[in-house]
N, C-alpha and C positions, 0 to 999 in steps of 0.2 A: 655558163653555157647558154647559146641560145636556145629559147623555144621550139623552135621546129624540129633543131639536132636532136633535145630530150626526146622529144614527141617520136623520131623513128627510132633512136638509141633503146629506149625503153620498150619499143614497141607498140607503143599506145596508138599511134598510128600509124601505118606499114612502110610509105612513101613520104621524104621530106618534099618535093613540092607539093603532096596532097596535104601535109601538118601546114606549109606552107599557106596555102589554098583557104584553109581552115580559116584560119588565124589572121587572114585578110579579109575574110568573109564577118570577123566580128564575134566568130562561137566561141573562143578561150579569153577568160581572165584567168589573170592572176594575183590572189590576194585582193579579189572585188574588184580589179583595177582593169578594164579592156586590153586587150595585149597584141600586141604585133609579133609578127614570125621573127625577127630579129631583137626582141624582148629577152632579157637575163633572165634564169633561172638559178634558186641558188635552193639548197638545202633544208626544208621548213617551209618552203612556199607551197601556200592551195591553189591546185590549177583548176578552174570548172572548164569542161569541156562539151559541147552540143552535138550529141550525133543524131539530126535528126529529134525523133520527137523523145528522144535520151541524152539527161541531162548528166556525166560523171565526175565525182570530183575526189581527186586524188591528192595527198601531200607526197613531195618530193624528199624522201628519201636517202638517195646518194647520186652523186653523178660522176659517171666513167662516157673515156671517150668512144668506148665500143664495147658491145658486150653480146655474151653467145644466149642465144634463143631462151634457153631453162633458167639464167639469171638477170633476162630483163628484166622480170617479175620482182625484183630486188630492189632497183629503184623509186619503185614508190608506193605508199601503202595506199589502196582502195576506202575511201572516208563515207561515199552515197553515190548509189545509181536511184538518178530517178526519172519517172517518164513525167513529159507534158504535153499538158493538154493540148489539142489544135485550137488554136487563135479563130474566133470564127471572125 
């Protein structure tokens, strides 16, 4: 599945062109490796994700091609939220 799809599928981010957006902008690896919005995702992969001065990193769990609101949450289990610092 691509990246972006998981990213709104899951809900992790609301909008596919803003997962899109994301992920051209350089904030998602996966598996330490920089990732493109058109990047595989497969089942056991760690995505780090940048929101801002929040760093999240979740392993990929299951993937479905669509899923209802209460069972996004299913796809991927929560590994670290962390904040960083501002860059002076």
């Amino acid at each position: 599945m691509r990246l972006d799809k998981f990213l709104k599928v899951s809900r992790l981010i609301k909008r596919r062109p803003l997962a899109k957006e994301v992920a051209d902008k350089g904030r998602i690896t996966i598996n330490g490796q920089q990732a493109k919005a058109s990047s595989n995702v497969k089942v056991g992969d760690e995505l780090s994700i940048r929101f801002g001065q929040k760093i999240v990193t979740v392993q990929v769990e299951e993937l479905q091609e669509s899923t209802k609101k209460e069972n996004a949450a299913h796809m991927y289990r929560l590994l670290k939220e962390e904040r960083v610092k501002e860059e002076e």
